[in-house]
N, C-alpha and C positions, 0 to 999 in steps of 0.2 A: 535093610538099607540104612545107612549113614546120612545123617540132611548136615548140613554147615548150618547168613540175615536173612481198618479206621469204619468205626462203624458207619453205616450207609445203608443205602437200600437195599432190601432180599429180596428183589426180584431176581426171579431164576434166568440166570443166563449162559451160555456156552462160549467156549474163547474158541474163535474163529484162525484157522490158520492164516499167516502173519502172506504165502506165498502158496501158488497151487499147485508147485511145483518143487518134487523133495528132490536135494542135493543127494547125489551118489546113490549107491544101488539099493534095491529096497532090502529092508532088514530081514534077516534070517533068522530064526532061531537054532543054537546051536547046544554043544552040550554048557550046562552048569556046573565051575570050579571057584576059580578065587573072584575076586572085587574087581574093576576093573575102576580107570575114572572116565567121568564125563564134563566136559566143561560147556556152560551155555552161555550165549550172548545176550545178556537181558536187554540191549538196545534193540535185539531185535526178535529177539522170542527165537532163534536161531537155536537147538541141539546137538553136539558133536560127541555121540558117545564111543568106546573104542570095546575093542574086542582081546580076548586073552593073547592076541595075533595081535597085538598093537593097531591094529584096522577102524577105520572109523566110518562111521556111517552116522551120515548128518540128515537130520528133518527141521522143521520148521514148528513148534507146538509154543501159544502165548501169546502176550502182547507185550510193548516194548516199556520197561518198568518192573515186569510183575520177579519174583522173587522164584528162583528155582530149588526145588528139592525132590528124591526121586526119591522110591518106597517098592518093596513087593506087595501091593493094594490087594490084589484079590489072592495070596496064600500059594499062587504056582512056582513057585520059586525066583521068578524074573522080576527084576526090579524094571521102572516105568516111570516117564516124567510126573512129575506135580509141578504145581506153583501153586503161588501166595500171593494174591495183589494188595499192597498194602492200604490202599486207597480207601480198599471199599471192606478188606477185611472177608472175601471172598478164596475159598481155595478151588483148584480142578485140578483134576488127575483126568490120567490117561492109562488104559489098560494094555495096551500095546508100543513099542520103541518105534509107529512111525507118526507118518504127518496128519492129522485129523482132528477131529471136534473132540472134546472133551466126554469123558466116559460116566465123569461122575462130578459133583460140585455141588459145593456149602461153603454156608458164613459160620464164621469163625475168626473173631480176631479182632485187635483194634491198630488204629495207626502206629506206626513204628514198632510192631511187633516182627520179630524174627523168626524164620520158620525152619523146624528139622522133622524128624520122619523118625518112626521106629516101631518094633514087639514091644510095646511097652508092658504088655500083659502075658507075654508067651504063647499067644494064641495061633501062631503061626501066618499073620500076617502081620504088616506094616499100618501105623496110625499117625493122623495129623499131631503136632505139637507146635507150642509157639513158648518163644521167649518173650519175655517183655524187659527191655535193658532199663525204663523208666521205673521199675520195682524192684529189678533184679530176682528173676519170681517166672519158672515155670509153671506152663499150662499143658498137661499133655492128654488126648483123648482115648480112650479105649473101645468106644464104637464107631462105623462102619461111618463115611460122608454120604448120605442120599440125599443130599437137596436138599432139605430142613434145616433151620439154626441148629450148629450141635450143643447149644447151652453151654452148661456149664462144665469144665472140664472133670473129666472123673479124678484126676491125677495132677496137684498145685504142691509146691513147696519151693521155700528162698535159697539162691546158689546163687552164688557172685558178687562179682562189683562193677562198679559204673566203668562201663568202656571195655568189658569183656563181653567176649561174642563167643556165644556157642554151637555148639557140635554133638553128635552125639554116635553111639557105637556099642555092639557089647564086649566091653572090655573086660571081664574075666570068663566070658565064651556058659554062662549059665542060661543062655535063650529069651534073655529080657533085657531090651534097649536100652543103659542109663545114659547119663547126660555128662556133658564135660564142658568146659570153657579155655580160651584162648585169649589172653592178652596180651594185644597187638604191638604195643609199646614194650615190652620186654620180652617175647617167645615164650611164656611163660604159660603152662598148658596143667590143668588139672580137674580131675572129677570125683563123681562119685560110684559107688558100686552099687547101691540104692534110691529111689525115687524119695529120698525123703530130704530133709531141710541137714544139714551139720557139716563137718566138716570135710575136707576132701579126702578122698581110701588113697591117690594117689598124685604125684602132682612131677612134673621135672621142665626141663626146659628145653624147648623145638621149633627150632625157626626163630627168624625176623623178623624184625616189625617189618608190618606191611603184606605180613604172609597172611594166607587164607588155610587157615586148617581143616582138615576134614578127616573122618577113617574110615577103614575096610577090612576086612579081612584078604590080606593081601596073599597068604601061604595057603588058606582056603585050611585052613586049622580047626575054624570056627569061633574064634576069637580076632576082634576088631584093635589094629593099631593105628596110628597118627600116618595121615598124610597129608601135605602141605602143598598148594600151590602160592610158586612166585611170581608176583607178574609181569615185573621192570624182564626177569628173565626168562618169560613163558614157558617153564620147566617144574616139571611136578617129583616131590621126593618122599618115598614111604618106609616109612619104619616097622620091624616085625614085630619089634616087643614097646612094653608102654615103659620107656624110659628115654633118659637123655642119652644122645650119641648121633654119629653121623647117618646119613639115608643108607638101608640096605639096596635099594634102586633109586633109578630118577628116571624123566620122562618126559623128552622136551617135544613140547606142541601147546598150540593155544593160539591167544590173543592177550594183549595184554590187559584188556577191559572185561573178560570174561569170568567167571563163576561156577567152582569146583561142584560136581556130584560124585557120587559112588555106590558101586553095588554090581552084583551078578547082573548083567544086561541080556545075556545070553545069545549073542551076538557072532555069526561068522560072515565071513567078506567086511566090505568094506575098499577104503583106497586110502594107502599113507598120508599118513600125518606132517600137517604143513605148518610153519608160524609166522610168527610176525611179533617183533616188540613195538610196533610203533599203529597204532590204529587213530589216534589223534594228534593235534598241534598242540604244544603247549608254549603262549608266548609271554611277554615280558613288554607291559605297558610303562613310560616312563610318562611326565606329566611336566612340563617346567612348570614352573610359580609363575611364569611371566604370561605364560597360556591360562591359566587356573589359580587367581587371586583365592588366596584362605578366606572362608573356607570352599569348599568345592568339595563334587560328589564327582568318584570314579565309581560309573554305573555296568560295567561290562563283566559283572561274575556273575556267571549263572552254573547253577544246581543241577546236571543233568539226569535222566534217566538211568544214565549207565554209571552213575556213583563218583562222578568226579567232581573239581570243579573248572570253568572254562573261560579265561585263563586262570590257570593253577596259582600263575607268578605274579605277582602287580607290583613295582615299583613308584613310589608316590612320593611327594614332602610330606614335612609335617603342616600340621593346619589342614592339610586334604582330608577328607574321607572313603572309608572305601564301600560300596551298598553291595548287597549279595542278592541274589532275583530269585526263587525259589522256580526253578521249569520242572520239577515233578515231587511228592512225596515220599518220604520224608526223610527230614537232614537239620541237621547241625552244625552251626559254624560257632566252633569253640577254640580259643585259643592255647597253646602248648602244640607236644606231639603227641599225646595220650590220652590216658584218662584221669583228668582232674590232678595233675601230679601235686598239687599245692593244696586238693580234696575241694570238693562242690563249694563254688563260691570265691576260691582263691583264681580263679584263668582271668586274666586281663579282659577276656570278651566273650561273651556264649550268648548265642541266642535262642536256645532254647529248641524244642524241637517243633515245626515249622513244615506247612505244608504248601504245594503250589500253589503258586500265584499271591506269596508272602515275601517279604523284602525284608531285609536286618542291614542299618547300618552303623560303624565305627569311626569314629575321628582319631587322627593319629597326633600327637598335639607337641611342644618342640623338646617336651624331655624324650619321647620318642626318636627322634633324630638320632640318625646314624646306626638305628636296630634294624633286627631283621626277626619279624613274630610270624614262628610257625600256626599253622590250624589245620584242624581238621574237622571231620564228620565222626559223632560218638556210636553213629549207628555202622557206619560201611567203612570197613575197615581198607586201609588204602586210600582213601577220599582227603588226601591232603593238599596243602599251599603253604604260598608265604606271600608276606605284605614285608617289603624292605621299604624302610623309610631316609628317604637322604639325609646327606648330615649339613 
């Protein structure tokens, strides 16, 4: 399996289904060919994986927040939810595609770590790994999650830069999961062939900003390429080989707040695929001066769970400020549309990364007047706004 994004307590616990009732028919296993994808709803721990039949069969497995990545965990060929809650730095799996308690679970991880899944060793099953974007610096594990802190990772080394988010797959099909990165700000997609530190075996350009990348073995070749989901257009596009060019297929279904997985599900039945571009409001606060003498605090952005911000848009004067509310971890409000395009230090505003129940504010002051500054989240890609300041 293919994965796409805080120390605490280890006390042992089981993620409870979110609902006690699974949506659409129960899961079948069927035969094992190519990848397929799954997209999950992290606001609600909600599952929609598809089958080689484009068929989808939805369960409930999580809580709302935690970070999705699926894996073949026990070696039978079938790939199977996980998640990552970053909170606590706790991961769960599940051995089966339906709705129930958690099969296995360990700590592992620190806040704002990212999490992907792979053979990192060839052993014929799938393992935890995490990114950390604060290092630029995989952590990947090569033994089994039983409940225990998994320590320290058998497998570290430095790939990347600040504001690339990674993926992982085996892209030259030798039976050992390496790693790749995606940055958001220019589609710009590359990895390595090797679990070690240097430069990239391969690199081209795929997708959007704003896209979510992930891979699979999409021909059932045995070799893993790039697929993308978009989510302004809840349509997913997969490429055969690891180079720049347009999608060999595409794939419209989703939501537009939800989060790619991949892999053999082994899945038949199911009930066609529905979408929706629109699952929230985004609105557009204006403020006179004659309401809100400088300075003044516009307090209504909040940080949600599902990786936005709410409202996206905030129209203000200058002299105003604007405060951001942290409702879950963890995030970033940095300003540009990238990462660091002026390099760490140079963005107008960054607060650093920042957990719930954490507040960041900025004043916008009158050489401001009459701009419009984008921002975003360096962790969750898509997590953007703008602050227009009147003139």
């Amino acid at each position: 399996m293919k994965g796409w994004l805080k120390i605490g307590s280890v006390a042992a616990f089981i993620v409870l289904a979110a609902l006690a009732i699974a949506i659409g028919p129960t899961a079948a296993v069927g035969p094992i060919g190519r990848d397929t994808i799954g997209l999950v709803d992290v606001d609600t721990g909600e599952w929609h994986l598809t089958s080689e039949d484009d068929l989808v069969t939805t369960f409930f497995f999580g809580n709302p927040g935690d970070l999705p990545v699926a894996g073949d965990w026990s070696g039978n060929g079938i790939t199977t939810p996980g998640l990552y809650r970053q909170s606590d730095g706790f991961w769960y799996g599940r051995n089966s595609n339906t709705q129930g308690n958690a099969d296995f679970s360990c700590f592992a991880g620190d806040p704002s770590d990212i999490p992907i899944s792979g053979d990192f060793d060839n052993d014929g099953d799938d393992d935890l790994g995490l990114y950390r974007p604060s290092e630029q610096k995989f952590y990947l594990f090569t033994v089994s999650c039983t409940g225990a802190p998994m320590g320290a990772a058998q497998i570290s080394f430095l790939f990347g830069d600040p504001g690339d988010l990674p993926y992982s797959g085996d892209f030259d099909g030798d039976g050992i999961t390496e790693v790749g990165l995606f940055r958001p700000t220019t589609g710009f997609v590359y990895y390595r062939d090797t679990l070690t530190t240097g430069n990239a075996t391969n690199s081209f350009f795929w997708g959007d900003p704003g896209d979510r990348v992930f891979s699979g073995d999409w021909t059932a070749d045995g070799t893993d390429t790039p697929g993308l989901y978009r989510p302004d257009a809840v349509m997913s596009f997969f490429r055969n080989t690891n180079d720049a060019g347009n999608a060999d297929s595409t794939f419209l279904f989703g939501r537009e707040l939800w989060h790619p997985v991949s892999g053999k599900f082994g899945l038949v039945g199911g009930v066609p695929p529905t979408t929706s571009t629109s699952t929230t409001t985004t609105t557009t606060t204006t403020l006179p001066t004659a309401n809100c003498p400088a300075p003044c605090t516009v307090d209504n952005v909040t940080l949600s769970g599902s990786n936005f911000f709410s409202p996206k848009n905030i129209t203000i004067n200058a002299g105003q400020s604007v405060t951001w509310n942290w409702g879950s971890s963890a995030h970033t409000v940095t300003s540009g549309t990238g990462s660091w395009p002026n390099g760490p230090g140079g963005e107008k505003f960054n607060s650093g990364i920042q957990m719930a129940g954490s507040t960041f504010s900025y004043t916008f002051t009158a050489s401001d007047a009459g701009k419009t500054f984008a921002y975003f989240c360096q962790i969750h890609v898509g997590q953007t706004g703008t602050v227009k300041v009147l003139p």
